[in-house]
N, C-alpha and C positions, 0 to 999 in steps of 0.2 A: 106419763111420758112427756117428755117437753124434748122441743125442737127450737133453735135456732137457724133464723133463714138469714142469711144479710144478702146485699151487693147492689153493685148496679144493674144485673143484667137483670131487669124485674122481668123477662121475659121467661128464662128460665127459670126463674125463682116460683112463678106463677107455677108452672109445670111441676116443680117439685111440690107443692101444696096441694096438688090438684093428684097430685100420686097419696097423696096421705088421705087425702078422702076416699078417695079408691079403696085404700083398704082398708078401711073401716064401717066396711058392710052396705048395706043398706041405705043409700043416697037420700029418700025420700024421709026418712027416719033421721038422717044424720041434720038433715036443713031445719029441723026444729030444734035440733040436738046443738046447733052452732051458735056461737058467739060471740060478733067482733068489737073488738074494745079498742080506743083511741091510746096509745101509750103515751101522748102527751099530756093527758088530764086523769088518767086513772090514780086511784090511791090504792096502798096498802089493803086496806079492809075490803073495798070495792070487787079488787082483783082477788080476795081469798073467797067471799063470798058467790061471785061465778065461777068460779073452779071447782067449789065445795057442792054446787048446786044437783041435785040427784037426776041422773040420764033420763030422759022419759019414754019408757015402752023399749029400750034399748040400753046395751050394759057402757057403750062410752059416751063422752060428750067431747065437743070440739069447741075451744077457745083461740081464737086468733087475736094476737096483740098485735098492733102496729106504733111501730116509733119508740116503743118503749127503754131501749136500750138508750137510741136517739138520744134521748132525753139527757143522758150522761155522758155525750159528748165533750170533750174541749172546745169551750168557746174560742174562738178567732180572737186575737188581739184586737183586730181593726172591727168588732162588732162593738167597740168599747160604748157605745152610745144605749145598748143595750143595757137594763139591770139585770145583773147576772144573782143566782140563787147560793147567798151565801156557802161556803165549803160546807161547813159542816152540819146544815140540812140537806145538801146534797149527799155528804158522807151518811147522814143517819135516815135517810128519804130510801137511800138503793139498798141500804143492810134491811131495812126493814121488806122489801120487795123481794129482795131474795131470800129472806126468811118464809114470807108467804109463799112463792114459788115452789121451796122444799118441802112444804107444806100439803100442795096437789096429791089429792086421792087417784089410786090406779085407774080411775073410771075419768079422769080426764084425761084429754092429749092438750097440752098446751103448747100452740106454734106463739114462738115471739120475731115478727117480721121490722126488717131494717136494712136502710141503705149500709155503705161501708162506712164503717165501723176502723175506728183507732184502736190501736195493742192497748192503750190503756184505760179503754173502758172501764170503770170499776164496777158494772152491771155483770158485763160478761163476762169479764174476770174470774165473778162468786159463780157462774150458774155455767160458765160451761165445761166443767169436770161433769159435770150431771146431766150435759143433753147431749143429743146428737145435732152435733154442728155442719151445717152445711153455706157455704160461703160462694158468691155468682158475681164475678168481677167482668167487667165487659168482653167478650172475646177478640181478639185480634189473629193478625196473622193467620197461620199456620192452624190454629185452632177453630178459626173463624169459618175457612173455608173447608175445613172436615165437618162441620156443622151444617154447610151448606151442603155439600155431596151427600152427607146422611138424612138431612131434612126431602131434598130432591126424590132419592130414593124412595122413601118411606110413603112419600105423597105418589109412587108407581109410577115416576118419571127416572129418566135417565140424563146427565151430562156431561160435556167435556167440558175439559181443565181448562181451557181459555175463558169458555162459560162464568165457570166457579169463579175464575181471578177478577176478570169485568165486574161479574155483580158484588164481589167483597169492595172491589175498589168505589164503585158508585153508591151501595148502597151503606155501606159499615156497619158499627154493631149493635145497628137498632134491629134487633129481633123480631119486633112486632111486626115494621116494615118487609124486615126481611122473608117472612112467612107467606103475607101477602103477596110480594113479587114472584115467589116461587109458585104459589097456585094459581096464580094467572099464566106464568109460563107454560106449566105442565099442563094447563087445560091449554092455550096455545099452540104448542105444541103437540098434543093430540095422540102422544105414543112413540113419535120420532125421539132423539137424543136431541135436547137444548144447544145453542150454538150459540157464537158471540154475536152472531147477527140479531138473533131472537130476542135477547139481552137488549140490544139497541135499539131494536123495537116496543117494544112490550113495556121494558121499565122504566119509571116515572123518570128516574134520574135519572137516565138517556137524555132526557130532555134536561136537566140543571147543565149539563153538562153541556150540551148548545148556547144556555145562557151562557156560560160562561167564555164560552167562543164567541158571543156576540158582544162582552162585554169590551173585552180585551179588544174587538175592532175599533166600538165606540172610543172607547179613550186612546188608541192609537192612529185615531184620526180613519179608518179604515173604512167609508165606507159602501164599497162594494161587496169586502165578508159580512158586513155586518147584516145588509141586506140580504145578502144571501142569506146568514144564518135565521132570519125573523119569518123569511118567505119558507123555509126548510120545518122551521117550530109550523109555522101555520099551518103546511102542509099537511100535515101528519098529526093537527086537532088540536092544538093548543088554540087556547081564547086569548085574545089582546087585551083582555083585562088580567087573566093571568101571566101574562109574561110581561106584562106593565110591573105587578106586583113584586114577580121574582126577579123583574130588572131593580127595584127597588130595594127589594131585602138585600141583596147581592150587593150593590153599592156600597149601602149602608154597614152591610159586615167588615166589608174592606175597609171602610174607615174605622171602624171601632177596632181591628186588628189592628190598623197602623198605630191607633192612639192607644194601646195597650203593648203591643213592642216598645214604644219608645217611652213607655216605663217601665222598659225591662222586663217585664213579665215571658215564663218561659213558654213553650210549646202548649204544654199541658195546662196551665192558666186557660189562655186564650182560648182552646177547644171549650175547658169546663164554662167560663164566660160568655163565650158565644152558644153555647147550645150545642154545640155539633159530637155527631157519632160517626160520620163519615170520613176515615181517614183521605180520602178525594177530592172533598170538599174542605176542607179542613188546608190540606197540600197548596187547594188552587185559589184559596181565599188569602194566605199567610203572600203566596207569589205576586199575586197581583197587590197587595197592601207594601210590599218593597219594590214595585216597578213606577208606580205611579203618584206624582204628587197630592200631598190635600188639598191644595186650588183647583187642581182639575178633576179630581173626584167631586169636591162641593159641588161648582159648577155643573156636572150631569146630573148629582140629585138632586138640585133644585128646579132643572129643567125638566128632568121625571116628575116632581111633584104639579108641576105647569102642566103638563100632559095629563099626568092624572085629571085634572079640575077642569083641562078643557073636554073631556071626557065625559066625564059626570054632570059638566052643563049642558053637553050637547051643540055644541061649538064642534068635533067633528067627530066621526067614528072612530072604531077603535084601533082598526086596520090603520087607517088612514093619521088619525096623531101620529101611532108610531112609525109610519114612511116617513114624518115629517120630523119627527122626533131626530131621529136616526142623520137625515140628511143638513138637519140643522146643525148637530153636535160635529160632524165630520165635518162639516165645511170650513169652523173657524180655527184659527192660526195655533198652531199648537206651542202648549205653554212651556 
């Protein structure tokens, strides 16, 4: 049997894997019976001889490839610096791999796992009339937050819609995240219905989301929100070395948005470049990289990085730099 897993949402994708061992008996039997091979370095002969390999004390065995498909990618034009692997070892490298493939005796399951995947893989092309394909593309939207009402559930919590909208928005479609902030609510919460209040308390990204309220005073010269906002994080546990750091990444994203707009790159560039799975963050990172210029973005993060150092030498606490930080940046002349 062979299975093809792709996508980005490796959260669900794990879950689907984790169902196929399920049913194939015997767990404690199946963990000697398993074996994961790199698809970036497997050969032909390699991959027929674990496949072919006889189950032990049990009738399947379980082979997990990773990357393999990968490997048959379209290279990027601008990877040009790379040496790319001739065409037609690549043509004769994947007929050969999917001949081994066709090859697997009934007593293997063979999963071949992989991010997203292009229409014209020539890997998948030959091999998936022949397996069960299953394909885990980030969730969004509409799908994102049925994912959330059903995960809530399932964990013997209950929430409202307000609930569900807050933490799609703050947290987005990092699953693994996502799972997390849910079992800390529901134990939280304790059996009541989730709220958007709970939300604001509980989950981490409550707090980026103050960063980013205190960013916005910072470079608008603002600072009474911004105090406010620093004393509000402190309040409620945040460490001044931690909000030191996320004042920093936070900057620094906003310039590397700016300077990736103004080479045109579109929405979805920027997110895959920056990292981000938070539609939110994502929103409030792109806003502020078109409000604000790159003189006075540089300017705070070179003054962040002064703080940072006065820190770490012990020149002053951590509180205390960033009151200083904070009323330093607000008080000069705005550019």
């Amino acid at each position: 049997m062979l299975y093809i897993l792709s996508g980005q949402d490796d959260f669900s994708l794990s879950e689907a894997l984790e169902e196929i061992k399920r049913g194939m008996g015997d767990q404690a039997l199946l963990a000697v019976n398993t074996t994961v091979l790199d698809g970036q370095q497997v050969t032909p002969d390699q991959l027929e001889a674990v496949c072919e390999t006889v189950p032990f004390l049990s009738e399947r065995r379980l082979v997990i490839v990773k990357g393999l498909l990968g490997r048959f990618e379209a290279k990027s034009k601008s990877s040009g610096q790379k040496k790319l692997t001739p065409v037609t070892n690549r043509q004769n490298e994947y007929k050969l791999l999917a001949a081994s493939i066709s090859q697997i005796p009934d007593s293997t399951i063979l999963v071949l796992i992989d991010g997203r995947l292009g229409s014209n893989n020539p890997l998948f092309k030959a091999l998936s009339a022949r397996a069960e394909v299953k394909t885990f593309p980030l969730l969004r939207g509409t799908e994102l937050r049925r994912w959330i009402q059903r995960r809530v559930v399932g964990e013997g919590g209950s929430i409202s819609q307000g609930a569900v909208d807050l933490l799609a928005k703050l947290v987005g479609s990092n699953l693994w995240i996502m799972k997390s902030e849910i079992n800390k609510l529901v134990l939280f919460t304790s059996g009541r219905r989730i709220e958007e209040e709970d939300v604001r308390r509980v989950v981490s990204y409550a707090q980026q989301a103050n960063v980013f309220a205190m960013v916005d005073a910072i470079l608008e010269f603002k600072a009474g929100i911004a105090e406010r906002s620093l004393h509000r994080l402190l309040e409620r546990g945040a460490a001044s070395a931690y909000l030191l750091v996320m004042l920093l990444r936070q900057v620094e994203m906003i310039v590397r948005a700016k300077e990736l707009r103004n080479q045109g790159r579109s929405e979805a560039e920027i997110r895959d470049k920056l990292g981000l799975t938070s539609e939110f963050t994502l929103r409030k990172t792109l806003e502020q990289a078109s409000r604000y210029s790159m003189q006075r973005l540089k300017e705070i993060y070179h003054k962040l990085l002064e703080t940072d150092l006065s820190i770490k030498t012990g020149k002053y606490g951590g509180e205390l730099a960033l009151n200083i930080l904070i009323a330093e940046l607000c008080q000069r002349r705005k550019i």
